[in-house]
Residue, then its C-alpha position, 0 to 999 in steps of 0.5 A: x254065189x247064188x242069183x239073189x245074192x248078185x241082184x241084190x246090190x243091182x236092186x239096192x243100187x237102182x233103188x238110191x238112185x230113183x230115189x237121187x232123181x225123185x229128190x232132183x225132180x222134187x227140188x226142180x218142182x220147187x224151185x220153179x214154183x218159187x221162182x215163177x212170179x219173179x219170171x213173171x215179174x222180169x216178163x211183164x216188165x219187158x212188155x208193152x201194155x197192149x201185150x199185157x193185155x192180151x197175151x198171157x200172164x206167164x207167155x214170153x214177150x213177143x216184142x221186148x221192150x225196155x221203156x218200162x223200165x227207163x219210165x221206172x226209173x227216170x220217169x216219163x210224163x205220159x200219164x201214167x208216171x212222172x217220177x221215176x225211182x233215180x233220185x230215191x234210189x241213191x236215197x236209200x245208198x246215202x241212208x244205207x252204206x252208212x248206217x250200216x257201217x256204224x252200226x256194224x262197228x259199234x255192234x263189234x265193239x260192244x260185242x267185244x266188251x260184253x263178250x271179253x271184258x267182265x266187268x260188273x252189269x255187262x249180262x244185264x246190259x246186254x240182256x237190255x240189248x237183246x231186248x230191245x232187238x224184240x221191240x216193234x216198229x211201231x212203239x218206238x215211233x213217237x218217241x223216235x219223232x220226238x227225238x229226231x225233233x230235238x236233234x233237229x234232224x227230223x225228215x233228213x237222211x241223217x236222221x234216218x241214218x240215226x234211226x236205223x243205227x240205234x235200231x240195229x246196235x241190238x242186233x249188231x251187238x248179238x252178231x258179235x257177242x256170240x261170235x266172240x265168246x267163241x274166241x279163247x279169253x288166253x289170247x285177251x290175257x296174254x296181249x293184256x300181259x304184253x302192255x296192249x289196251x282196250x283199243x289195241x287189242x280190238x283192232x289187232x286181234x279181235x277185228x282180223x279175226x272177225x270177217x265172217x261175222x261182219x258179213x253176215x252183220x253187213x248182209x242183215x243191215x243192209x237188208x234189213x235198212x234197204x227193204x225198210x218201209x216203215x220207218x222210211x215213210x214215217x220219219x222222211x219228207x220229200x226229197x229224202x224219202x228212200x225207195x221203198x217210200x217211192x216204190x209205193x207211191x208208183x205202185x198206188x199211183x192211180x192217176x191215168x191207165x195202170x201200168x202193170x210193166x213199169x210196176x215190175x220193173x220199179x219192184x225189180x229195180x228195187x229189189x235188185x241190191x239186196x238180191x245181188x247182195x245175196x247172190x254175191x255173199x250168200x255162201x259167206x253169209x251161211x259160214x258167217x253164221x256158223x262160224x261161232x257156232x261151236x266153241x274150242 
């Protein structure tokens, strides 16, 4: 065996790895670029105003503080905020948990319907589904106020639950449809056969089989209702406004010095359940999205 025949697999194997530690390098670099305004965000926070303004934007607090953060969120008359995020934190809990609830069980059973049970109009109905998926914020809006008047629920938390749920059937209902049309129609035949019903064989077949879809119609609702901003301005009054609303009202605030820290820790207070909701469920919402994807 020649010389070249021996360094040629040395070469080949020095080459895949420079290559490995480039693509490490080149995600490394990425990484930090993204996350460095949320570490600038975490480091201005956990400073004083006087440091802000002297030090650097990226340097590490000489002396961390949390008071930012108990101004962001109980308030503190000092002027430079009063109203702290607490009570329009729990807000936006009240207005999420169940919404997203009903509009994941709703989503499933429609999904179930046009997805399993053939009956004249499902694709046209859910064709009117999937439309409404597409349809912007703001058209909606007059009607929706409208609505909410009659209902008599306008400026409640119930009333933005109401909004979010109608909102969010589209695309609960496309989770589930795409889901179940994945699932053999045999097993809705053979419990058919057996005396099962329509209700039966939700819960017993269809609803067990159906946990990666829900978290990913869970993770996307939850988002989708926490991060709302839109509908949340425009549909809440005092005393029910959800935390976006207030975190805008802090961030805008211009009365006395601005304080840079306390709208960091507000920001980051707000984005902490949707951040957590993906660090926690992140892995099961990818397969949840590929769990239907290939049928048989």
């Amino acid at each position: 065996m020649t010389d070249a025949t021996q360094t040629a697999p040395t070469q080949s194997r020095a080459l895949k790895i420079a290559l490995r530690w480039g693509l490490y390098l080149m995600l490394t670099v990425f990484a930090v670029w993204y996350l460095l305004p949320f570490f600038v965000m975490v480091t201005t926070s956990l400073k004083s105003l006087e440091e802000i303004r002297t030090g650097s934007l990226i340097a590490l607090p000489r002396e961390v503080t949390f008071d930012a953060w108990r101004t962001a969120w109980s308030g503190a008359c000092t002027g430079i905020q009063c109203e702290g995020l607490r009570p329009y934190f729990w807000n936006s809990v009240m207005l999420a948990v169940p919404a997203v609830m009903i509009s994941t069980v709703l989503g499933a059973m429609n999904g179930y319907v046009v997805a399993q049970w053939n009956f004249r109009g499902a694709n046209v109905i859910f064709a009117l589904m999937l439309f409404g998926c597409f349809i912007p914020f703001q058209v909606v809006l007059l009607p929706m106020a409208r609505t909410l008047g009659i209902l008599n629920i306008a400026g409640t938390i119930p009333g933005l639950i109401f909004v979010h749920v109608i909102y969010g059937i589209g695309f609960t209902t496309l989770f589930f449809r795409n889901y179940y049309v994945t699932i053999p129609a045999e097993l809705t035949k053979a419990a058919k056969i057996d005396g099962a019903g329509f209700f039966r064989i939700f819960w017993s077949i269809f609803l067990p089989l159906s946990l990666p879809i829900i978290v990913v119609t869970v993770i996307w609702q939850f988002t989708q209702i926490w991060n709302d901003f839109l509908f949340g301005v425009s549909f809440s009054q005092a005393g029910t406004q959800p935390i976006t609303v207030a975190l805008n009202n802090i961030v805008n605030s211009t009365t006395g010095v601005k304080a840079y820290n306390v709208d960091m820790a507000a920001a980051i207070i707000a984005a902490l359940p949707t951040l957590l909701v993906y660090v926690v469920a992140g892995k099961y919402f990818i397969r949840g999205l590929t769990a239907g994807s290939v049928k048989g």
